[in-house]
N, C-alpha and C positions, 0 to 999 in steps of 0.2 A: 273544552267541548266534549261532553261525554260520547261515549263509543257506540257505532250502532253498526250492528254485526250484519253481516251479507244474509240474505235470504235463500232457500236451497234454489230459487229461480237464479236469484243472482250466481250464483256458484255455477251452477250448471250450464248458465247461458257463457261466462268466462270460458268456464272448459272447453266448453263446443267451439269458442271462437280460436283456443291454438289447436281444434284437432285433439283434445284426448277424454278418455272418458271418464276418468275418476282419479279423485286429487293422489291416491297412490301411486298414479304414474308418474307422478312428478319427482318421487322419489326410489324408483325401480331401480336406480344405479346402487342402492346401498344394501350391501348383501344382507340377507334375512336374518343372519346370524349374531349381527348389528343391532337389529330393530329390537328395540324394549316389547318386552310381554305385555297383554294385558293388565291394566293397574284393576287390582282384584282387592286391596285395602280402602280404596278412599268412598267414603259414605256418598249418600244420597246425595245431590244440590237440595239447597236449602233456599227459602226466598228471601229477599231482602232484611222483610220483619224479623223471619229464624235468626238470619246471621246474627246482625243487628241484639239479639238477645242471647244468644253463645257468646258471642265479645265479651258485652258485658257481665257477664259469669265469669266467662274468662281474668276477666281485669279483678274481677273482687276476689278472685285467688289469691292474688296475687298481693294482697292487701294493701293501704296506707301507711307509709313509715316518715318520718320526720328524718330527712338526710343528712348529719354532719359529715359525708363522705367528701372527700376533694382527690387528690392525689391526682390530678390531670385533669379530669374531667368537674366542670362547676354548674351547680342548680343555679341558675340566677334566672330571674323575672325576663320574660319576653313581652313586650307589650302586645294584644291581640293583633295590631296594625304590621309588626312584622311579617308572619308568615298568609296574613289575609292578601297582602300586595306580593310577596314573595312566589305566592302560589297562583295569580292570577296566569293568563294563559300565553303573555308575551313574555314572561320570566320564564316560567314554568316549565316551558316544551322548549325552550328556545336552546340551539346550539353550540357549539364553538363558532365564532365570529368571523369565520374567513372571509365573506364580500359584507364587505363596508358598508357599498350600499345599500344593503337591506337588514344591517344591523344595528343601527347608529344606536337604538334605546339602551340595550345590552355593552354596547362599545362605549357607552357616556357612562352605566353605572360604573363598569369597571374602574374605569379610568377616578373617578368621584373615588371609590374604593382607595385606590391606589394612592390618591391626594390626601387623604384621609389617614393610611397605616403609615404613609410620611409624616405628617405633624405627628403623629403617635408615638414614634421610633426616633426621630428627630434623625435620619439619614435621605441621602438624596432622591434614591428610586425605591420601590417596590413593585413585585411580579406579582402578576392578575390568581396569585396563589399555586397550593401546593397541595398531596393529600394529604397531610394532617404535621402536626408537630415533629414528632421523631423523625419522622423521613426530610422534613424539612432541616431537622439539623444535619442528617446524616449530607445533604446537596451541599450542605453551608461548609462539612468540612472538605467534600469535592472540589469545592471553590477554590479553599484558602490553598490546598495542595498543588490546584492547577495556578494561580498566580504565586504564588512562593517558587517554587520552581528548584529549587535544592531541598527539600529537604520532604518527606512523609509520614514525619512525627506528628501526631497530636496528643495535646495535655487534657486529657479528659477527667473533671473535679466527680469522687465519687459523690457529690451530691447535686449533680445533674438527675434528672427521673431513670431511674432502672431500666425500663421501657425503651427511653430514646440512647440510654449508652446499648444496650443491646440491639437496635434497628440499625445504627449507625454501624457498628462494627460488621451487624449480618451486613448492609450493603459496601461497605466502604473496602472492610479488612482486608479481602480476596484483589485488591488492585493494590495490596501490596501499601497497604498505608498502616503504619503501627500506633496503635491507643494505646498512651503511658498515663495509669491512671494514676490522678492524687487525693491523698487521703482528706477528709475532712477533719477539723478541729471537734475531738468528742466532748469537748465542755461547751465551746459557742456555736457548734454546728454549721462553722460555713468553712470557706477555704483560705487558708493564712495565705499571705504571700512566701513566710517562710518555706510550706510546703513546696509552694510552684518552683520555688528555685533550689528546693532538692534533688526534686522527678524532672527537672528541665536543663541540667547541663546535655550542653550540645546544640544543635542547631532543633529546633523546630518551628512549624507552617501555622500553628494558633493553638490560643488555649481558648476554652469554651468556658465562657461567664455564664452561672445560671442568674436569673436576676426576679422574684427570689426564686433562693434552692427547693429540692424535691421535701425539706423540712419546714420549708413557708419560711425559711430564714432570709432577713435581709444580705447581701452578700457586699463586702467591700470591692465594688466596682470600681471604683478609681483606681486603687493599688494597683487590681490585677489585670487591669487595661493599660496601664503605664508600663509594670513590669514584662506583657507579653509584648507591648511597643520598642521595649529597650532593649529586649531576644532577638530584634527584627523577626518577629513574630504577629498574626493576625490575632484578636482580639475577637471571636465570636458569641455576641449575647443570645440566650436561653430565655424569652422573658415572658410572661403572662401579660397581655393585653391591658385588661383592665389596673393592674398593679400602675401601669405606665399612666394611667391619669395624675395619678401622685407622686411617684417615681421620677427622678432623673433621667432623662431617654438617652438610651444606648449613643444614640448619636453625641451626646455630650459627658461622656464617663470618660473620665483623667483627662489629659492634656487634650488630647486629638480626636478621641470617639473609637469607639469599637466601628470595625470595619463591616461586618456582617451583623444585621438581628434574625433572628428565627424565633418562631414561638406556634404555641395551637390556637386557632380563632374558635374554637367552639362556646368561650364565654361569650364570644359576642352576638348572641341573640339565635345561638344554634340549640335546641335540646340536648338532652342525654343520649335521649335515642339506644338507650341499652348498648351505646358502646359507638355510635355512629349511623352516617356518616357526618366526620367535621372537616377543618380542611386547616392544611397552614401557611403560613406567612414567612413572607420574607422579606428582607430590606438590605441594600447595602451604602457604600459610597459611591457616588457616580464612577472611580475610577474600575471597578468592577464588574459593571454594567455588562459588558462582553463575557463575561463569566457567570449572570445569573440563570440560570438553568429557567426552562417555561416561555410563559412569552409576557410583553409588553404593550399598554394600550397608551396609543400618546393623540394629542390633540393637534389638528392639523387647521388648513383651510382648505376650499377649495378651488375650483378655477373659478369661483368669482368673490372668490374671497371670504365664503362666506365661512364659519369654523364645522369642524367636523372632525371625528375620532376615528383611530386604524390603528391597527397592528404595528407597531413601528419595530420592536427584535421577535423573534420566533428562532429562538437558537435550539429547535429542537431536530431530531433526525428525521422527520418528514418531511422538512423543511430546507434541509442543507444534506451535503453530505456525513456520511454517516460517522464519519471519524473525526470531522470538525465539530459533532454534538455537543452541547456539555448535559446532558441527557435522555433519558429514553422515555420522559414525563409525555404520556398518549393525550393526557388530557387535564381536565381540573377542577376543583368543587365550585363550578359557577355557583348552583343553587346556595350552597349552602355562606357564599359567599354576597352572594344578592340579601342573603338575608342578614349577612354581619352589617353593610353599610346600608340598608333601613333603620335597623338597630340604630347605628352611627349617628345616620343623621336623625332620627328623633330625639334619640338621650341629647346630641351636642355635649361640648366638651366641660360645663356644669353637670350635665348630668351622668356622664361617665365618671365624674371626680366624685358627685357623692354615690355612687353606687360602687366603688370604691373606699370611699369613708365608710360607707355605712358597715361592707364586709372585714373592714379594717377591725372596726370599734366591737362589730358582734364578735369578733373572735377574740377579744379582749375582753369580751364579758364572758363568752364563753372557756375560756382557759381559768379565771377569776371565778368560776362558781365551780366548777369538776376539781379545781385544786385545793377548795375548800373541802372537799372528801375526804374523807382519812386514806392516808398511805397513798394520793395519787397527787406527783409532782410533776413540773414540767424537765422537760429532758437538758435542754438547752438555754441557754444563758441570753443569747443574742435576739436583740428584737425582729420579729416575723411581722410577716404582711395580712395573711387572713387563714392562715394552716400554722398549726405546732404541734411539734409531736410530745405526748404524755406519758408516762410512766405509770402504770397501774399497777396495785397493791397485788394481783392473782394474774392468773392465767389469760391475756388479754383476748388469744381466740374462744375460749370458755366465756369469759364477761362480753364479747360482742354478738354471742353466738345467745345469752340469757337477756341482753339489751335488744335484739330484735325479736322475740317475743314481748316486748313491749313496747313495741312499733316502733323502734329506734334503731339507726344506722348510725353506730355509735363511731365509725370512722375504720380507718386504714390499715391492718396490721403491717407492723412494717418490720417486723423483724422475716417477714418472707422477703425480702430484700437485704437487709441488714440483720443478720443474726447478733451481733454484737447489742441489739436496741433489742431485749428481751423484755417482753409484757409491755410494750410502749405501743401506740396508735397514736396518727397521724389525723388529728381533727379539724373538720374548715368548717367555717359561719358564715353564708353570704348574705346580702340586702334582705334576701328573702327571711333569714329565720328573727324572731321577736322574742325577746324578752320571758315570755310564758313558754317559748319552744325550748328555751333555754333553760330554766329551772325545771319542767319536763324530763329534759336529758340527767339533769341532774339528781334530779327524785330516781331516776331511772338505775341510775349506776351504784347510786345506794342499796338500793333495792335488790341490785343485782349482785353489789359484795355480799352483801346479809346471805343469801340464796346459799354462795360457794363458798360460805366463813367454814 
């Protein structure tokens, strides 16, 4: 419903009606010293049309680039149908779901949601979500520490995302939980099992599976779900959404299943958004359940039988007392989650597999044409899902910094994470990029050794 602002009749007739005479009285309790100065920078109002033609200025600064960027964040195709229903006005404005009965629309998608990142994950429940991936692992490993119960060890693989070992330690560390990191294998890029059982004598509460790694590497999930099972240890999966159309689901890695998944839903039918917002995911084993931090939408009836949806855990501190929480989560990216399962159910589980194949194969054509460059190898040995990180013959912030003057976002550096992985970049190819974007990039990089020879 668009907005339509009070009239000074309107204002003034309010005022009159509590007795005062001008809206500053409403705020006389806050000493002057407080009150912001006059805003003496911000330009004229502009009308609709103005804006409307500064935007778009604005936006063509800003240029067109052909994105090979991934490292957490993915371009993938949104169908228009997503954010058009997404944004309609009973999505849109709509709440936290506390009475029932006047949420049921919002209380049915959730729950659809939730039915949904369960056949995904192949585990028994999922919460109505999280704010984004990282923070989502850092709750997964709150979890395993609160049901383990001896021990506040975690095995943290340096080739989980940078990102989320740093979120998790900023929250976790300070209650007293220790991150024993393990190195990754520098020729296949994922994590041996021999490493976990060097950095893992003793007792610890889980090792974290990324699935794939921060290097697009596929990771031997079975081993190191078996091996954290045999520590009587938790099993926590790391995983990319859409990877899982193709992928083995967490719920079925080695014998028994990873206990926890966690991952970022922003593939799924959420923008870039220069950085957000997205939101994440979680999944466990039913025995859990009392441990997933957020809350729960489950399917009931009512007194006549008829079906209806509700809140069934809300293990949160507004909710319960404050020391029984298992966190201080205020809230949750419905929006951005309304629009993962439109996504969902348009694609269906064909169409999530080939927009998966298709990101599979472009990054296979793309590693196959940049390696035909002189001097640019791939880093890693071990086969990856839709990101590998490359080897460049120069300076790789010099070469991606000459590749976007030629409308190219030639990928990752990742040696700001990994100094060991010097001149290397970390490049992803989703559904979206074709054939001609690909040899593009590849004319591009040419082009761009020549420059710095």
């Amino acid at each position: 419903m668009p907005f339509i602002p009070h009239t000074q009749d309107d204002v003034d007739e309010m005022l009159a009606e509590i007795g005062v005479s001008r809206l500053e009285e409403l705020f006389d309790e806050i000493p002057q010293a407080l009150k912001a100065a006059r805003l003496t920078s911000i330009p004229e109002g502009l009308s609709e049309m103005q804006i409307s033609r500064l935007m778009r200025e604005r936006a063509r600064q800003d240029g067109h680039y052909l994105n090979f960027m991934g490292a957490g964040a993915y371009e993938h195709h949104i169908p228009a149908a997503v954010w058009q229903i997404a944004t309609r006005g009973e999505f849109y404005s709509a709440y936290t779901p506390y009475q029932a009965e006047a949420s049921q629309g919002t209380l049915q998608l959730l729950y659809e949601y939730q039915s949904m990142m369960c056949a995904l994950t192949g585990l028994d429940v999922t919460n109505a979500s999280l704010y984004d991936g990282a923070s989502a692992l850092a709750e997964a490993v709150l979890m395993a520490v609160r049901s383990h119960k001896h021990s506040r060890r975690i095995l943290m693989p340096t080739s989980v995302h940078p990102a989320y070992r740093r979120v998790a330690r900023a929250i976790a560390a300070n209650q007293r939980i220790e991150f024993v990191e393990v190195p990754y294998c520098t020729e296949e890029g994922r994590t041996l099992p021999g490493a976990v059982k060097a950095n893992g004598r003793g007792e610890y509460a889980a090792l974290v599976v990324p699935q794939p790694n921060f290097f697009g590497v596929i990771e031997d999930v079975d081993a190191l779900t078996d091996l954290a099972h045999a520590a009587g240890a938790a099993a926590i999966a790391c995983v990319n959404p859409v990877s899982l159309a193709l992928l083995k689901p967490p719920g079925e890695w080695g014998e028994s299943g990873a206990e926890i998944a966690v991952g970022e839903g922003q593939p799924l039918g959420v923008p870039l958004s220069g950085g957000g917002p997205y939101f994440g995911f979680m999944a466990c084993k039913q025995s859990l359940v009392r441990q997933m931090p957020g809350r729960i939408v489950g399917r009931t009836v009512d007194v006549e039988g008829k079906p209806g949806f509700t809140l069934t855990l809300q293990a949160r501190e507004q909710h319960i007392r404050r020391s029984k929480a298992t966190s201080n989560i205020c809230t949750n990216q419905g929006l951005a989650v309304t629009a993962a399962t439109i996504y969902l159910s348009l694609l269906g589980a064909q169409g999530l597999k080939a927009v998966a194949a298709a990101s599979h194969a472009n990054t296979r054509m793309l590693t196959e044409r940049l390696t035909r460059v002189p001097g640019v190898t791939r880093r890693f040995t071990s086969p990856v899902f839709h990101e590998a990180v490359l080897t460049l013959p120069a300076s790789a912030p010099l070469l991606l910094a000459r590749l976007r003057t030629r409308g190219v976002f030639g990928g990752y550096e990742i040696s700001r994470d990994y100094p060991e992985l010097d001149n290397s970049v970390l490049v992803c190819a989703t559904e979206t990029k074709t054939q001609t974007d690909i040899e593009h990039y590849g004319q591009a990089l040419t082009e761009s050794l020549r420059a710095v020879a």
